[in-house]
N, C-alpha and C positions, 0 to 999 in steps of 0.2 A: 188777130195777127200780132203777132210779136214784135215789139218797136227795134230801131234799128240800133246800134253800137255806134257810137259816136266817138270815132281819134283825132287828137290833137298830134302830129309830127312838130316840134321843134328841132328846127336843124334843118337846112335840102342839101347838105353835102353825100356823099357817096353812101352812105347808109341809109340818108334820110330818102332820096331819091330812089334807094335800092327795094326800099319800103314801099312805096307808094307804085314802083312796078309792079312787086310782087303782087299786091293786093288787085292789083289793074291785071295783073297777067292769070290768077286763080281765084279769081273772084267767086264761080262757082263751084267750086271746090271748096272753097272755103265757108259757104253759104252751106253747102252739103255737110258738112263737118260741124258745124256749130247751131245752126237753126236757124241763125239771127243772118242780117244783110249789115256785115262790116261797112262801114261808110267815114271816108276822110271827109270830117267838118272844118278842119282848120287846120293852118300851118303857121310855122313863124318862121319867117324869112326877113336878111336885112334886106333887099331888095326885091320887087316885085319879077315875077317869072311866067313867061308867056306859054310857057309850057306845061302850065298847072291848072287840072282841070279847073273852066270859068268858077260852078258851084263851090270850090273849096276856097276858106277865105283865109286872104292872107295878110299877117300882119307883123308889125317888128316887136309888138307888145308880147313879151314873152309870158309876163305877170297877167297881163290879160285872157293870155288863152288857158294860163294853167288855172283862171277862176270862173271861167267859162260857161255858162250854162249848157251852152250849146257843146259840148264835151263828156265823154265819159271816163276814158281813158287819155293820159297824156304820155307820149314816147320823146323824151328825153335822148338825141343825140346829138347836142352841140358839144359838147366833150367839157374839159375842165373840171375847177373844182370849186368855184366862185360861184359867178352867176346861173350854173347850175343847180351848186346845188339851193341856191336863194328859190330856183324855180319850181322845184322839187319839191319842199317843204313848202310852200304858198299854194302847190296841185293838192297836198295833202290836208293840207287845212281845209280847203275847201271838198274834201272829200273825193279827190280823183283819184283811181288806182292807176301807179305808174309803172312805165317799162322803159326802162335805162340798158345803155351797151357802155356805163361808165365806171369803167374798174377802180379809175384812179379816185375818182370821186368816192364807192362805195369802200376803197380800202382805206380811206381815211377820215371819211366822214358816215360809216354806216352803220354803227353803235347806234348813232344817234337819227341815220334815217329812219332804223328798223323799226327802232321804240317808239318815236313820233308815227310814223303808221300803224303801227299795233296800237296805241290810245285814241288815234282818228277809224278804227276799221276800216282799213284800207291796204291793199296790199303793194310793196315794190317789188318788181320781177324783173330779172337781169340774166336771163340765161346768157345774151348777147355777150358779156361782159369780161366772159372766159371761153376761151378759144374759139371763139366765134361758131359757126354753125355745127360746131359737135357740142349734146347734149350733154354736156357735164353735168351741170349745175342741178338737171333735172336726172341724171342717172343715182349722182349721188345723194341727193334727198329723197328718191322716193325709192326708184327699183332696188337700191342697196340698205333699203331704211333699215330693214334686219339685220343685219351685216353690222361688224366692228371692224372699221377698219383701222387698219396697221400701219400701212403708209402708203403715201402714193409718189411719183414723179412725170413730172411732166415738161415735153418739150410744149412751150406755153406762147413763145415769141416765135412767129416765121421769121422776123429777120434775120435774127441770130442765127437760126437754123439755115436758112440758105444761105449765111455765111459760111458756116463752119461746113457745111454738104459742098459749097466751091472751092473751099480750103483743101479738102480731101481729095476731092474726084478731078480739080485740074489744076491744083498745084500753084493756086493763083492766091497773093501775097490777100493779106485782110485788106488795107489803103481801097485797091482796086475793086475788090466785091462791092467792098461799102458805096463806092461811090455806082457802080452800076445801081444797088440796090437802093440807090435814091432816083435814080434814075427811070428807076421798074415802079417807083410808087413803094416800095415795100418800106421803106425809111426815108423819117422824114429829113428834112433841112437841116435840123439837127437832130441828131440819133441816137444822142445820150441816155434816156429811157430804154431804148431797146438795147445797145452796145453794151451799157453798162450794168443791164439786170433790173432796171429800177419796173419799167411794165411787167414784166413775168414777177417780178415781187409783190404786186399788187394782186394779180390776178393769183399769187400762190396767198396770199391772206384771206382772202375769199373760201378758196378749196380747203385751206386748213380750216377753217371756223368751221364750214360743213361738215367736214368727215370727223371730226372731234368734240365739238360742240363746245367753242370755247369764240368769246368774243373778238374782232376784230383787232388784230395786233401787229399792222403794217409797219410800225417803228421798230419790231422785234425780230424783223425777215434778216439775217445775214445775207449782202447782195456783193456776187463780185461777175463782172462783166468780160467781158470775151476779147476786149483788147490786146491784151498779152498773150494771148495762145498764138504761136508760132509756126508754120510750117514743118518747121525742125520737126515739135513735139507730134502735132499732126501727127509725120512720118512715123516716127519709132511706137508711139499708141498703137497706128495699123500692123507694123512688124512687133507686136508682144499679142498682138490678137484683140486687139481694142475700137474703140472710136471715140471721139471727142465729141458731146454735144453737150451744150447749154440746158441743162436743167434744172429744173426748182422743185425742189422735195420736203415735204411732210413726214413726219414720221414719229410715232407713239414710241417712246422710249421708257419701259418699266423698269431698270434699270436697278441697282440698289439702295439709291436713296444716300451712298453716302459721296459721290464726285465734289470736290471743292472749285474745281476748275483750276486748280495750282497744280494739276500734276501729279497731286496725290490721291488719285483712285486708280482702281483698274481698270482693267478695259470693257465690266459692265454700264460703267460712267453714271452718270448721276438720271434719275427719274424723270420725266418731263418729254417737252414737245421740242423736235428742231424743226424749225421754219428756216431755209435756206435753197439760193439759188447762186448755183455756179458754173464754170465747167467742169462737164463730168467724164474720165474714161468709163465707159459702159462696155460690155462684149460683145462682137463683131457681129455673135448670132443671135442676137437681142432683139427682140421686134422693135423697140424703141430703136435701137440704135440704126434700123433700115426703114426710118421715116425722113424723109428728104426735101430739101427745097423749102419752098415758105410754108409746109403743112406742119399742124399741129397735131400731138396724142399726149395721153395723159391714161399712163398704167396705176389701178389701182391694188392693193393688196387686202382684202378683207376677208374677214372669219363668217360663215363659214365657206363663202364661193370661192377664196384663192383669187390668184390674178386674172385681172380684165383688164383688156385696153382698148382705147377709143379714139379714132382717129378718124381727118377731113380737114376742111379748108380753115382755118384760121383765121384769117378776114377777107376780108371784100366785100362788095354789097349784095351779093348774093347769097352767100354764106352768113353773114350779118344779121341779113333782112330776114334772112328763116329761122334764125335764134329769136328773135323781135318778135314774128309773128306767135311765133309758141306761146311768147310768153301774153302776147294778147289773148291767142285762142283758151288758153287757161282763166285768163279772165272777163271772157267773153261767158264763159261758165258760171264763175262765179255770178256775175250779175243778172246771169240766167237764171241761175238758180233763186236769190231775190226777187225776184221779177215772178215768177211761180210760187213764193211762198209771202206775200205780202203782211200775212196775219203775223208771221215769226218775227223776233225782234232781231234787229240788224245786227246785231252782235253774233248770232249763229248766222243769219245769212254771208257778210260780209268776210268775217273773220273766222269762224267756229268750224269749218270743214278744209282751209288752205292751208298749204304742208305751213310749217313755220319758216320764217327768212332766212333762217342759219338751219335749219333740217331740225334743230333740237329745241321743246318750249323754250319761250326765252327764261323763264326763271329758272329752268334747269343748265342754263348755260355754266361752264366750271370752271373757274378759278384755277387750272393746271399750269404750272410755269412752261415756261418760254424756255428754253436752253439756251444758256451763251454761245460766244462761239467756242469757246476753248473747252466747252464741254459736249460738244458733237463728237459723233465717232464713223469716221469713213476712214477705205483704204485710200493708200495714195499714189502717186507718179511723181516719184522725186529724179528732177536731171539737174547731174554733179558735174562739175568742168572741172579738172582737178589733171598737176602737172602729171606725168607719166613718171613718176616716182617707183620703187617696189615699196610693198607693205600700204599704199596709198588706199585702197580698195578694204584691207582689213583696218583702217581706224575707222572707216565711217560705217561699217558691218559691228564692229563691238560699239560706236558709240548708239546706234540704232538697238544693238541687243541691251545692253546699260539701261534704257529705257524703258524696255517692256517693248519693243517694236517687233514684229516678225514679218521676216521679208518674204515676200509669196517668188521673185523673180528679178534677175540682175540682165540688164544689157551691157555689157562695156564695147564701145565703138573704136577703132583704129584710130591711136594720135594721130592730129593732124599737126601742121607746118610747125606751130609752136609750141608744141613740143606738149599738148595738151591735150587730152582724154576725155570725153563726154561718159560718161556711167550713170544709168538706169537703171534704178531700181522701183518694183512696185513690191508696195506689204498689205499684208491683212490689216484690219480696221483697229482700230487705237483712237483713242481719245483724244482729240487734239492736241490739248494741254501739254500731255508728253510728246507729240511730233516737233510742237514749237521749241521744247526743248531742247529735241535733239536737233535740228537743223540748226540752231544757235550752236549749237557746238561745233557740228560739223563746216557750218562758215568760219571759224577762228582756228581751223587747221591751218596750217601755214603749207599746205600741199594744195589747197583750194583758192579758186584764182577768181570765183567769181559766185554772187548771190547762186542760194539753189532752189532753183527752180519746182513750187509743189502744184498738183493740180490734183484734185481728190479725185477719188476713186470708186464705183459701189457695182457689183455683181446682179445688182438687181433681183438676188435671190428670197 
């Protein structure tokens, strides 16, 4: 009979406990599915919990259960990026394969997880890590492994997104959402990560290394946060036929190789990867753009399937806990598979048949730059407050053509009281570098009364 799978849960907040339902709530299902009888040996908790089964033992040595005998696998959700990942690399030493739901950790310390478990065979598994219970992580490494893909974007943060979904649909200032949505659990005490881009930048570091195969480069994400998007703009995005959502996109730029980031290219712009998350107008009939509330999706673009997109719960512990267990049931295999081949050297057992960490061998990983930001190319949503002058409307239409800018669509809205004019304009895609140009210009018109307003733009085509 086949011996049993031995977990370590570090953590019993809402994941960790979300886990240890699951496992209690399909137990046989799970049994059915793998061969083996999954069994919690241990947890780590700062305080003892009378609600855990007697047999499971518990303790605040965290160092102790990741060296464990009594252990095979360690699941990692106390979050952070300290004593994690200290715990992390001390399960791998001692040979334990892990399973992590921690983005922030792996986008900034996972260069260096990945290669220390590929020299210990062992492997780190994180489907958890990115949008919680939809299968990215594992779509994009295996079922897409043929595929090149092009680019992807993703609503990656529920909070944001149920921000910007109550901005829309009732008209209710940012201040207020935020605070219900701390209220809801969805954000926390402080919501700086979420509000300001920095979680979806993390979890966009991840998705970019997969689908490109290039190492982790969380310092190189462009992040701008949802703070300043306005009601106002809200409105007139839905009246041009738009929507606002918080997005973070990848995207394979072959480009020509000659952009300086000064301005002087055109608008095939310079070669490379843009990693960036912002707000995005998207189109109104965009599957993306009619995902709502705190769910997450993440459309991919790859050769040769075309676009796919994926979508479901973004966190909670149940959504959590079944990204978690996958990545168990995965290596529940793996050690099955050892376990049946005794004679083989643990190097094919352990290591020699598991997709690789980043989808691509590590040594083939590549060295492709980064894109600044003034060498990205998206369209844009420019709103101009400018007095009700004549001729006001044709210097910022020549100073955008002067540029290389091509304007897709103009709103101009009725002065108001003082005697001032809001004008909307979106264009087709340009290279940064020259947008920045021109809005410096267009601010030191002396008909312009106030900064202008950019929020980028992409057709998703």
């Amino acid at each position: 009979m086949s011996k049993s799978i031995k977990l370590a849960i570090l953590g019993l907040g809402t994941v960790g406990t979300g886990v240890i339902n699951l496992i209690s709530d399909n137990l046989d299902e799970l049994k059915r599915r793998s061969g083996r009888d999954i069994v919690i040996t241990e947890v780590g908790t700062r305080r003892q919990r009378d609600d855990i089964d007697p047999n499971i033992i518990q303790n605040s040595d965290l160092m102790a259960i990741a060296a464990s005998d009594n252990v095979d696998i360690v699941i990692e959700v106390i979050g952070g990026t300290t004593l994690a990942k200290d715990v992390i690399m001390h399960a791998i030493k001692n040979g334990k394969h892990v399973v992590t739901a921690n983005k922030a950790l792996l986008a900034e310390h996972g260069n260096e997880i990945f290669a220390f478990a590929e020299a210990n065979n062992v492997h780190v598994a994180y489907e958890a890590a990115v949008a919680g219970g939809i299968p990215i992580i594992k779509v994009m490494r295996e079922a897409l492994a043929a595929n090149k893909i092009e680019w992807l974007a993703g609503i990656i943060n529920g909070t944001g997104n149920f921000i910007m979904t109550e901005m829309r649909d009732k008209g209710r200032p940012f201040a207020d959402i935020l605070s219900e949505a701390q209220a809801l659990g969805y954000a926390e005490a402080d919501p700086t990560f979420d509000v300001e881009g920095i979680d979806a930048a993390h979890k966009l570091a991840l998705l970019a290394s997969i689908a490109f195969g290039i190492p982790l480069q969380f310092d190189k994400v462009y992040c701008e946060g949802i703070t300043g998007i306005t009601l106002q703009d809200v409105n007139y995005a839905e009246e041009l036929g738009y929507r606002i959502k918080h997005l973070g996109f990848a995207v394979r730029r072959e480009g020509n190789g000659s952009g300086d980031g000064q301005g002087n290219q055109d608008n095939n712009g310079a070669a490379g990867i843009e990693l960036r998350v912002h707000p995005t107008l998207i189109p109104q009939n965009a599957l993306l753009a009619n995902v709502n509330g705190v769910k997450n999706a993440v459309l991919v673009n790859s050769h040769p399937l075309g676009q796919t997109l994926y979508c479901g719960d973004g966190a909670g512990a149940g959504a959590t806990a079944s990204a978690v267990m996958a990545d168990v049931m995965d290596l529940v295999r793996i050690l099955s598979n050892k376990d049946s081949n005794e004679q083989s050297n643990s190097q094919q057992n352990n290591h020699g048949h598991h997709v690789p960490h980043l989808a691509f061998i590590p040594e083939q990983l590549a060295d492709t730059p980064i894109l600044r930001a003034e060498q990205m190319i998206t369209g844009y949503y420019l709103r101009v407050h400018a007095y009700d002058n004549p001729g006001v409307l044709a210097d910022i239409t020549r100073i955008l053509s002067d540029a290389g800018i091509n304007i897709d669509a103009i709103l101009q809205k009725p002065a108001h009281k003082l005697g001032q004019v809001p004008v909307i304009i979106l264009t087709l895609p340009v290279v940064e570098s020259q947008m920045n140009l021109a809005i410096e210009k267009i601010e030191k018109l002396e008909t312009i009364t106030d900064k202008v307003v950019r929020i980028r733009l992409d057709e998703l085509a």
